[in-house]
TIVO-533685 format. One record per residue: residue number from 1; x, z, y of N, C-alpha, C in turn. Coordinates in Angstrom, 2 decimals, padded with zeros to 5 digits. Each point is the difference from the previous one (the first is absolute). Layout:
REM residues N
{site NUM {X Z Y} {X Z Y} {X Z Y}} ...
END
This chain:
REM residues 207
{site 1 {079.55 093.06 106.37} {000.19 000.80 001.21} {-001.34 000.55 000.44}} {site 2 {-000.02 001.14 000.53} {-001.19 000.68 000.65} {000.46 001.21 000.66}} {site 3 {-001.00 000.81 000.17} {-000.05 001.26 001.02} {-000.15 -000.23 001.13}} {site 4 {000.19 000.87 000.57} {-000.04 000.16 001.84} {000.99 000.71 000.57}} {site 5 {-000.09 000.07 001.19} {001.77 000.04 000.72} {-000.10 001.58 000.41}} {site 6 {001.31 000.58 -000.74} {000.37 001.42 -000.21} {001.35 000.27 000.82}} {site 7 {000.25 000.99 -000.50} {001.48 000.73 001.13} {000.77 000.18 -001.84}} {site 8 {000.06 -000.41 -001.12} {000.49 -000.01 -001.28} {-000.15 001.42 -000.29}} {site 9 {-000.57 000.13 -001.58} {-000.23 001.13 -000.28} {001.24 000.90 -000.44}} {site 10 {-000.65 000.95 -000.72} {001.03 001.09 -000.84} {001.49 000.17 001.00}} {site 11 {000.47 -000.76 000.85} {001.25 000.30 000.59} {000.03 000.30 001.07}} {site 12 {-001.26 000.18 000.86} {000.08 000.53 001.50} {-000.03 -001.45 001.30}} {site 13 {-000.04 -000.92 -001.04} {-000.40 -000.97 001.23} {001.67 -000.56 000.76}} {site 14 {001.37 000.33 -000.20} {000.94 -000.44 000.74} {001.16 -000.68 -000.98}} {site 15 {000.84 -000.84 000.57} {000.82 -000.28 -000.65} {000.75 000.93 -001.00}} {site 16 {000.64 000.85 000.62} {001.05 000.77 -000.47} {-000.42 000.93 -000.70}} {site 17 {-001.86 000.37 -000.08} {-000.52 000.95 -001.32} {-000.36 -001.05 -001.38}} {site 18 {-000.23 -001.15 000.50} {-000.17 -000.91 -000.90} {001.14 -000.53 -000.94}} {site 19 {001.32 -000.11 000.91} {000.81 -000.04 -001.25} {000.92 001.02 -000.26}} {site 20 {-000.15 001.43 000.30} {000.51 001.01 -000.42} {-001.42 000.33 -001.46}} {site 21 {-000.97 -000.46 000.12} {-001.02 -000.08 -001.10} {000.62 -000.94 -001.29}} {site 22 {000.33 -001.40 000.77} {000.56 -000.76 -000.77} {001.32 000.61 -000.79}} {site 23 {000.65 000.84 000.65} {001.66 -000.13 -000.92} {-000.47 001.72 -000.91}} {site 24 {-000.90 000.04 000.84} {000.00 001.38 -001.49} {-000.96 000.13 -000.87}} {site 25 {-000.76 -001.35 000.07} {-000.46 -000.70 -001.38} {001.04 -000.28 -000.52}} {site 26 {001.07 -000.68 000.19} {001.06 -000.89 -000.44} {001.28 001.45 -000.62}} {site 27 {-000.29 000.60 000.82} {000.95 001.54 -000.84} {-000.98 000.27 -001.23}} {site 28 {-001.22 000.52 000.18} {-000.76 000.38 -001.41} {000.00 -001.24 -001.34}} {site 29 {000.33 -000.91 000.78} {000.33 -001.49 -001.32} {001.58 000.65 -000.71}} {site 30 {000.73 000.29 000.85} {001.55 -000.40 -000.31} {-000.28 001.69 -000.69}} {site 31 {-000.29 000.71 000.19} {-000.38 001.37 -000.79} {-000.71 000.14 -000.97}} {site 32 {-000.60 -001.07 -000.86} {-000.80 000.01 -001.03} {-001.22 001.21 000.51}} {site 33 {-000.32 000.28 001.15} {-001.40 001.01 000.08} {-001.00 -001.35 000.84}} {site 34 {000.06 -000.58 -000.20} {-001.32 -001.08 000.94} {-001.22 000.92 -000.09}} {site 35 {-000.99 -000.20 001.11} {-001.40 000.62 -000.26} {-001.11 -001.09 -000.46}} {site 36 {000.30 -000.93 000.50} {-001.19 -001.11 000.28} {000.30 -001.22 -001.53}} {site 37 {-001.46 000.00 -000.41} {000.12 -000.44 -001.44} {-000.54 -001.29 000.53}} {site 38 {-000.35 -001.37 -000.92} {-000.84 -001.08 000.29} {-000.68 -000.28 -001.25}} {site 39 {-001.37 000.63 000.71} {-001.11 000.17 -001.58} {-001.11 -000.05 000.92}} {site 40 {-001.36 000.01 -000.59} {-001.15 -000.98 000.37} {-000.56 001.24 000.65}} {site 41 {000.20 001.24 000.02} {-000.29 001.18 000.96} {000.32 -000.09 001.57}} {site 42 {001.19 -000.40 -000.09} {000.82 -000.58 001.41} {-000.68 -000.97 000.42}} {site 43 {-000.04 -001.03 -000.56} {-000.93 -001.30 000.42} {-000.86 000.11 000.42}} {site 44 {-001.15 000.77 -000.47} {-001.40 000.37 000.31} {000.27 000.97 001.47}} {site 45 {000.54 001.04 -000.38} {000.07 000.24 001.16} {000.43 -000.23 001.55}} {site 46 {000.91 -001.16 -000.18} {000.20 -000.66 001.24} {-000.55 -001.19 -000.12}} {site 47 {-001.08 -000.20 -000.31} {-001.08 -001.15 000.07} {-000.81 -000.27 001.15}} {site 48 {000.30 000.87 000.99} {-001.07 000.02 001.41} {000.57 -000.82 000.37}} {site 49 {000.16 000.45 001.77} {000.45 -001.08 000.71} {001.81 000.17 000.45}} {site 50 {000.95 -000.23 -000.70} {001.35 -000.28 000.63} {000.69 000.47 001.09}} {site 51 {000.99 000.82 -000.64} {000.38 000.69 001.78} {001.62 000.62 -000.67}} {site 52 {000.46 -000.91 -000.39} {001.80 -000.22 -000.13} {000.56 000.68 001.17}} {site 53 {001.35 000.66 -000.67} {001.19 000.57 001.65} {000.79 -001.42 000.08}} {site 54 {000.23 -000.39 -000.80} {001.10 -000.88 -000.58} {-000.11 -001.43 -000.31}} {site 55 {000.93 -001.17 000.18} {000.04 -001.06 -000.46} {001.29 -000.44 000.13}} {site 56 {000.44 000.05 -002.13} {001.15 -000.51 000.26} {000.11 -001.26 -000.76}} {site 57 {001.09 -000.77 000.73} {000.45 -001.41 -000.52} {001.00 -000.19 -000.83}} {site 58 {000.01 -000.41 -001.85} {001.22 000.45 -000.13} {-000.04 -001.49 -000.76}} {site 59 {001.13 000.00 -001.09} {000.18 -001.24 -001.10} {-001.00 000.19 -001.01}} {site 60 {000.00 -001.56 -000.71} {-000.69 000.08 -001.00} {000.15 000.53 -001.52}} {site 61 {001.25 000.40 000.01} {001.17 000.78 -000.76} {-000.90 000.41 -001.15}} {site 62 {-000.29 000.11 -001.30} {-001.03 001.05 -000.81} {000.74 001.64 -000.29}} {site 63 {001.28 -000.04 000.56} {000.70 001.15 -000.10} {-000.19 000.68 001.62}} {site 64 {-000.78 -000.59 000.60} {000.00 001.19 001.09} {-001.60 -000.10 000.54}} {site 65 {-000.88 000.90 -001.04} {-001.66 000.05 000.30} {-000.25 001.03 000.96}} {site 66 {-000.26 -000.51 001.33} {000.17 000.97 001.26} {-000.99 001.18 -000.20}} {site 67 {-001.34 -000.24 -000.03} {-000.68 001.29 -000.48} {000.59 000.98 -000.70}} {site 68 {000.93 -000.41 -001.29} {000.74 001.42 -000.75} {000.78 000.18 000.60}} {site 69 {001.46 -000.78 000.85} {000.90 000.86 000.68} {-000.50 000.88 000.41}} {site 70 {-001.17 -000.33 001.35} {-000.14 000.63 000.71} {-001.02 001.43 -000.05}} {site 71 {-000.17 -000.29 -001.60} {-000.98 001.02 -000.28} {-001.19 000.39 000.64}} {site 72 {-000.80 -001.30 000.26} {-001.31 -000.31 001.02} {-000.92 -000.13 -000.76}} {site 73 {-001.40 000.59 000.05} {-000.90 -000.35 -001.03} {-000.90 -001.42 000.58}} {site 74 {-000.93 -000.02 -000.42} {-001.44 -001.20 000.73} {-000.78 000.07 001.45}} {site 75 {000.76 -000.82 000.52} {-000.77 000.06 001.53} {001.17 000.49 001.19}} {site 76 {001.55 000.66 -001.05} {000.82 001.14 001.46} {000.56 -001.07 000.63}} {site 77 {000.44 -001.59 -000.70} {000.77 -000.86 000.83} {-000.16 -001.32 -000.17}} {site 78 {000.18 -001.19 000.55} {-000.50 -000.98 000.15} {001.41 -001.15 -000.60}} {site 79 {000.04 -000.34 -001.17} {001.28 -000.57 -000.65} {000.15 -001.76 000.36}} {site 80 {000.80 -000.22 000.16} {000.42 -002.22 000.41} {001.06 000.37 -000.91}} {site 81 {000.23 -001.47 -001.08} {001.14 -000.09 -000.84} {000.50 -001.34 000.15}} {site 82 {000.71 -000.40 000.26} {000.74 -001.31 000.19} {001.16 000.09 -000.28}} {site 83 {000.83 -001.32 -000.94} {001.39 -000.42 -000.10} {000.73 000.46 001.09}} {site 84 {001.18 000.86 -000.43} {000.95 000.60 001.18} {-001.19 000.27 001.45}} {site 85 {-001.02 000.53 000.09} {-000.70 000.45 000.71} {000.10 -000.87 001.14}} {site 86 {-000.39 -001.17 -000.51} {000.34 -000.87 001.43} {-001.49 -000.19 000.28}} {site 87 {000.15 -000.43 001.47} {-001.45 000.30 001.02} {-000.23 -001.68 -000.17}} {site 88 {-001.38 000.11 000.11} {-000.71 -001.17 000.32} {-001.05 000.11 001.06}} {site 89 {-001.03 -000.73 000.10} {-001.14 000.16 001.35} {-000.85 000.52 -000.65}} {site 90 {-000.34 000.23 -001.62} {-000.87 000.89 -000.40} {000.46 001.26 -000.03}} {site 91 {001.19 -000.08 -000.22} {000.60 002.11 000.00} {-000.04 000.55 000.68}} {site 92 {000.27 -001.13 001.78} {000.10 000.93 001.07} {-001.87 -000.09 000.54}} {site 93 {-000.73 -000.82 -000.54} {-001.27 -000.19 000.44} {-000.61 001.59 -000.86}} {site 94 {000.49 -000.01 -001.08} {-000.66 001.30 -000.79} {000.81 001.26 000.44}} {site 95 {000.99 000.29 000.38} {000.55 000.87 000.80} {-000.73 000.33 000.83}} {site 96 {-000.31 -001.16 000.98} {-000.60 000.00 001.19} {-001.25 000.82 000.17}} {site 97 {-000.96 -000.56 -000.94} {-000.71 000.57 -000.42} {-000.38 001.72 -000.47}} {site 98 {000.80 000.72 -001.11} {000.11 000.68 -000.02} {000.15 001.74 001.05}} {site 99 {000.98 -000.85 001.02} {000.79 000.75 001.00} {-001.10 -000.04 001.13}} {site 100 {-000.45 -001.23 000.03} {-001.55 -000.31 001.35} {-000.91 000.61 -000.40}} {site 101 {-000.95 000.20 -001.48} {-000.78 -000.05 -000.42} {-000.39 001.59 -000.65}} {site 102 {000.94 000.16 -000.88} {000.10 001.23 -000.30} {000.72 000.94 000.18}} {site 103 {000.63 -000.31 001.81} {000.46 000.93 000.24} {001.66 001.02 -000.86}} {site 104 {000.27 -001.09 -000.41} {001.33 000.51 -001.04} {000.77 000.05 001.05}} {site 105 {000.65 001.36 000.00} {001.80 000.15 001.35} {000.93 -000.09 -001.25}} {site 106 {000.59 -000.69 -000.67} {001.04 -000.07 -000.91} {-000.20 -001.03 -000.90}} {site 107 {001.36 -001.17 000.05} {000.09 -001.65 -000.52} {001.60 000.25 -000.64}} {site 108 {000.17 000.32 -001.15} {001.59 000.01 -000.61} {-000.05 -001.09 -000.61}} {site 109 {001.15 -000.56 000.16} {000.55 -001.25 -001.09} {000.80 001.10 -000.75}} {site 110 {000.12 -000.79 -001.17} {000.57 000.58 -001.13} {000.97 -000.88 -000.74}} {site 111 {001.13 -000.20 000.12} {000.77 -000.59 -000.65} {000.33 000.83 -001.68}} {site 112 {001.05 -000.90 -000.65} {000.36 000.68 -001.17} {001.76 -000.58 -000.11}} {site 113 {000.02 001.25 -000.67} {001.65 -000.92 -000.80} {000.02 -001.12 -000.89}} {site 114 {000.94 -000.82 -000.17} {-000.56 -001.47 -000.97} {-000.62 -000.47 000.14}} {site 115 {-000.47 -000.20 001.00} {-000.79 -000.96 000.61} {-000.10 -001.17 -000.87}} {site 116 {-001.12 -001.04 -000.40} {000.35 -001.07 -000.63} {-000.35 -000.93 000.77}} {site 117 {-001.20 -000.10 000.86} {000.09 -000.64 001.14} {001.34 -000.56 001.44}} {site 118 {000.29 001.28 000.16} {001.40 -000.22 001.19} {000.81 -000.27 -001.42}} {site 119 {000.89 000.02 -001.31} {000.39 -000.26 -000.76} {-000.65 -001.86 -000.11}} {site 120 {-000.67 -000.50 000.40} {-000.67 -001.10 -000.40} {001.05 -001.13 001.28}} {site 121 {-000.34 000.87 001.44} {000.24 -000.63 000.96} {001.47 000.39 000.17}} {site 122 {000.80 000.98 -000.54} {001.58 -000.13 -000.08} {000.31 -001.40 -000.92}} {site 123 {-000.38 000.14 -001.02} {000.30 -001.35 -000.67} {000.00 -001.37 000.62}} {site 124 {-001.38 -000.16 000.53} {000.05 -001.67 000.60} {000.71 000.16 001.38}} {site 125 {000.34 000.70 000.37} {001.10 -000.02 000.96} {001.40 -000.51 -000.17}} {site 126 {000.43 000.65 -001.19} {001.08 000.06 -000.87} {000.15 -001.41 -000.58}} {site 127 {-001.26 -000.25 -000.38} {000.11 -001.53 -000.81} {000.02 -001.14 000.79}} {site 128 {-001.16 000.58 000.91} {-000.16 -001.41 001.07} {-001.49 -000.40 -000.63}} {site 129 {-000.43 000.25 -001.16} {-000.95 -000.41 -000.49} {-001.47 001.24 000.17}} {site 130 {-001.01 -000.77 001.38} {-000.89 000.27 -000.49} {-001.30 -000.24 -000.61}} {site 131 {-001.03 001.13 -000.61} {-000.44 -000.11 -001.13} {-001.48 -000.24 000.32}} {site 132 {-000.73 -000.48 -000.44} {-001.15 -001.02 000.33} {-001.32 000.74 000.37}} {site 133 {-000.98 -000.59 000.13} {-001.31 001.06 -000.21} {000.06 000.96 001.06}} {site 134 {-001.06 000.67 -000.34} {000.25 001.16 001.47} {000.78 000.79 000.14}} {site 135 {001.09 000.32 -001.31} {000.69 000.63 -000.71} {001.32 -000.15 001.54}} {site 136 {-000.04 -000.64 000.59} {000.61 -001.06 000.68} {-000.53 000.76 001.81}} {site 137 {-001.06 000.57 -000.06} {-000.32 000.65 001.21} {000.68 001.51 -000.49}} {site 138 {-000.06 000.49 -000.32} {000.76 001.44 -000.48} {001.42 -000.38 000.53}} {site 139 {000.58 -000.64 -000.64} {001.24 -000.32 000.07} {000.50 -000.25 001.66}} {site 140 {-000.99 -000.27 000.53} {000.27 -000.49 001.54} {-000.40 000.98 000.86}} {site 141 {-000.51 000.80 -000.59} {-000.87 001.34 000.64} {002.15 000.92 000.04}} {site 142 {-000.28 -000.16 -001.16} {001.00 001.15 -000.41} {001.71 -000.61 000.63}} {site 143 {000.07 -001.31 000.32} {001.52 -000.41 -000.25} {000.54 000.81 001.45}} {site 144 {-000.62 -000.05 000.96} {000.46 000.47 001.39} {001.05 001.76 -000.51}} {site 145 {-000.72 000.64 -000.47} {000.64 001.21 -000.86} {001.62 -000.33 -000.72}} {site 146 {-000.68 -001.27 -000.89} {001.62 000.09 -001.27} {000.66 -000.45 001.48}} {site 147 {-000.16 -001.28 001.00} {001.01 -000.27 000.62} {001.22 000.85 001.08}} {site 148 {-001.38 000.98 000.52} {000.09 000.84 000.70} {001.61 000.86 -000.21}} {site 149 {-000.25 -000.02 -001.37} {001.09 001.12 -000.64} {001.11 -000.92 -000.34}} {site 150 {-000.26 -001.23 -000.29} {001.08 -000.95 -000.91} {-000.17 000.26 -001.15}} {site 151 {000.00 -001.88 -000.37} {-000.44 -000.26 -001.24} {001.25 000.43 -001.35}} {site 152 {000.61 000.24 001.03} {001.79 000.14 -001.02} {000.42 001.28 000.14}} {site 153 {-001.10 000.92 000.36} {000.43 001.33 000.07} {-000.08 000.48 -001.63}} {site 154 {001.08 000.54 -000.33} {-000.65 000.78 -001.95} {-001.22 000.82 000.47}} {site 155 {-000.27 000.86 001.27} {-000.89 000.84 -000.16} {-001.47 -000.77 000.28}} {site 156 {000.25 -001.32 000.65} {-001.46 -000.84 000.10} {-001.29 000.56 -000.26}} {site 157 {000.18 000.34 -001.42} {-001.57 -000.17 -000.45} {-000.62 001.56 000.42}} {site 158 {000.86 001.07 -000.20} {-000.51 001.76 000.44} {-000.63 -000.60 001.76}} {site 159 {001.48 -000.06 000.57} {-000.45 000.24 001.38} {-000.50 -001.39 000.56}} {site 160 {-000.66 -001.18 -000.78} {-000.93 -001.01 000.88} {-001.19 000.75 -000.96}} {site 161 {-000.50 000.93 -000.51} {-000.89 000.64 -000.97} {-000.74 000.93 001.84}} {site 162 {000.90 000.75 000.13} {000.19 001.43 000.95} {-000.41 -001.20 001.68}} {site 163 {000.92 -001.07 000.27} {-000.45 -000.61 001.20} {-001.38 -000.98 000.06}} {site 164 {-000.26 -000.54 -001.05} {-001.29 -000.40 -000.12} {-001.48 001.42 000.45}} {site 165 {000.25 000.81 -000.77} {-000.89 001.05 000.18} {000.03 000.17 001.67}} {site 166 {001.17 000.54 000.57} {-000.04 -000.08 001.37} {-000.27 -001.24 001.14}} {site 167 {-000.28 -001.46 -000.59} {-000.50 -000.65 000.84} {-001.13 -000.59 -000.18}} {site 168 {-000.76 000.60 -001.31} {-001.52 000.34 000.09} {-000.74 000.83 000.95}} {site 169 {000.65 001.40 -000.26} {-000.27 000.72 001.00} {000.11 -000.53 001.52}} {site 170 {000.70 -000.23 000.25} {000.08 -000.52 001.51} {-001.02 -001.19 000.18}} {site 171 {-000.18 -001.09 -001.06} {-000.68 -000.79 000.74} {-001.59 000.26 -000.31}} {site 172 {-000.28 001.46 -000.50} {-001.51 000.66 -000.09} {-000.23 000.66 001.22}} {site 173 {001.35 000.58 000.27} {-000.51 000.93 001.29} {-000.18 -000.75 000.94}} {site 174 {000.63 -001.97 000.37} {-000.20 -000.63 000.82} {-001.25 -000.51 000.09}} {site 175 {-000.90 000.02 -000.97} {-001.32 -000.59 -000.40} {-000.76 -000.17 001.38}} {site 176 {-000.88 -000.53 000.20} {-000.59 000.20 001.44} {-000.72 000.94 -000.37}} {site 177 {-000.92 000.12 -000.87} {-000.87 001.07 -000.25} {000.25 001.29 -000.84}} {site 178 {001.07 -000.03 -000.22} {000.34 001.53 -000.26} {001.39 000.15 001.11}} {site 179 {000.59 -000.75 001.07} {000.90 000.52 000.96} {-000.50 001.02 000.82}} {site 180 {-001.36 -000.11 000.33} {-000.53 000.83 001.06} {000.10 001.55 -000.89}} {site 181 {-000.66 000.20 -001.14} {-000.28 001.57 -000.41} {001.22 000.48 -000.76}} {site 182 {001.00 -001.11 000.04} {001.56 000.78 -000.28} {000.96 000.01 001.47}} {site 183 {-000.09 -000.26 000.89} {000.18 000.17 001.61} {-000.97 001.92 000.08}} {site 184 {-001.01 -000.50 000.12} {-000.58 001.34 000.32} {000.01 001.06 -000.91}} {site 185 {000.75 000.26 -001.02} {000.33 000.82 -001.34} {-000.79 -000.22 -000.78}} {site 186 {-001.73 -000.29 000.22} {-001.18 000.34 -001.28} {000.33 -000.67 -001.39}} {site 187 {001.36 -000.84 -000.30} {000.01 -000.39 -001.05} {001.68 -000.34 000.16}} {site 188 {000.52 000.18 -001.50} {001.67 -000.64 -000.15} {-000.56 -000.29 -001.37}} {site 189 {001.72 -001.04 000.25} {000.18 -000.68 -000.96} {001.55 000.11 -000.31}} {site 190 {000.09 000.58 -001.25} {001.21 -000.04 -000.42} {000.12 -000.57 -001.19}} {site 191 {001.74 000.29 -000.68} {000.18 -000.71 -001.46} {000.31 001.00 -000.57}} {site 192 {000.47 000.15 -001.22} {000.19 000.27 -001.14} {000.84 -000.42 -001.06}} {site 193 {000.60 000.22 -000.81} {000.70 -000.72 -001.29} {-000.07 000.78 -001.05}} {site 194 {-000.45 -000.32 -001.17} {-000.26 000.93 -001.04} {001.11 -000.68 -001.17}} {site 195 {000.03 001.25 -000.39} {001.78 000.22 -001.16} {-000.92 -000.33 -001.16}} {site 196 {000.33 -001.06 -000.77} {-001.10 000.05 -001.53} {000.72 000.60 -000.75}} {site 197 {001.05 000.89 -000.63} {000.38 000.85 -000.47} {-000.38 001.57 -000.51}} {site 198 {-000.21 000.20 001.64} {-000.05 001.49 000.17} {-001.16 000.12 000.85}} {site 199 {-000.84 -001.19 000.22} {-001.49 -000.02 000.70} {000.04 000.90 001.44}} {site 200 {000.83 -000.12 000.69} {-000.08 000.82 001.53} {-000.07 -001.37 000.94}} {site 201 {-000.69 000.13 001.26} {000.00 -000.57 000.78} {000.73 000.70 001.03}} {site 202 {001.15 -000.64 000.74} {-000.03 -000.23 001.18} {000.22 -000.61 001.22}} {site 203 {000.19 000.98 000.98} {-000.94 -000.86 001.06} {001.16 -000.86 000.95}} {site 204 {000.03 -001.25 -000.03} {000.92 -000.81 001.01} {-000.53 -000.30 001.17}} {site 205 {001.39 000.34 001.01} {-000.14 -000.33 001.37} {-000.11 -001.81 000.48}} {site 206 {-000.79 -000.28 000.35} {000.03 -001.72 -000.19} {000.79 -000.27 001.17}} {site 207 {000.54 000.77 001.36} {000.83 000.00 000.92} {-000.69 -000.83 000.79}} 
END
């Protein structure tokens, strides 16, 4: 981590230019025209000091590498990857950070389809059996979602996929330290769900 505290570059400094930046990176992905390559030209050149629009939170998935969706080169956004994107006190401490520090107005969670994580925590629901290790905090992060919906729903695993994402979001915007600059607009936080198919993101209402 470094830099100094900015209004986020390349997007005008507000939520809503920041992820209208974000989804039409995410159109030039799903269009085979991307602009932004990742080669040691890029690197070098955003080697100063750090000044991201963006920080998004998504899974650890190897099928969903947020820089290429989003067609972001080195330095445009600030990436967290975690199992079913579940929050801990370092994600929201590095969030925190980000949004305090460098001035980022835009925090998307990013869910996916197939989840294997919320797929992890439908199961030990189902079984009764859960699974050891920290493997075991995911699962507890995530179960409030499968229950939410019912564990005996056939559609379980899509829409506790879709309600998990939305009660990330909510409990970021509750943060103490990012409630204040999403109260006063200078920053949102929304979600996302990306199709691994057909590589489009979009954007869910977390309600």
């Amino acid at each position: 981590m470094g830099g100094t505290p900015g209004q986020g570059r390349q997007a005008g400094g507000t939520p809503r230019a920041a992820l209208a930046d974000l989804l039409a990176g995410n159109r030039r992905f799903v269009s085979g025209q991307p602009i932004h390559g990742h080669d040691v030209t890029a690197a070098a050149a955003a080697s100063g000091d750090q000044q991201p629009y963006a920080v998004v939170l998504g899974c650890i998935d190897s099928r969903v590498p947020l820089e290429a969706i989003f067609d972001q080169t080195f330095g445009a956004i600030c990436v967290i990857r975690t199992g079913g994107h579940v929050l801990d006190r370092a994600v929201c401490g590095s969030i925190e950070y980000v949004v305090g520090q460098l001035g980022v107005p835009l925090v998307m969670v990013l869910g996916h389809e197939r989840c294997g994580a919320v797929g992890a925590a439908v199961d030990a629901l189902r079984t009764g059996e859960r699974p050891g290790g920290s493997l075991a905090y995911l699962v507890d992060e995530i179960a409030p979602a499968v229950t939410g919906i019912g564990v005996d729903d056939p559609a379980v695993h899509p829409l506790a996929i879709r309600r998990h994402v939305g009660r990330t979001v909510r409990t970021l915007r509750d943060d103490d330290l990012l409630a204040g600059p999403v109260a006063a607009g200078r920053v949102a936080v929304t979600g996302g769900l990306y199709d691994l198919a057909t590589g489009e993101v979009a954007l869910l209402d977390p309600g």
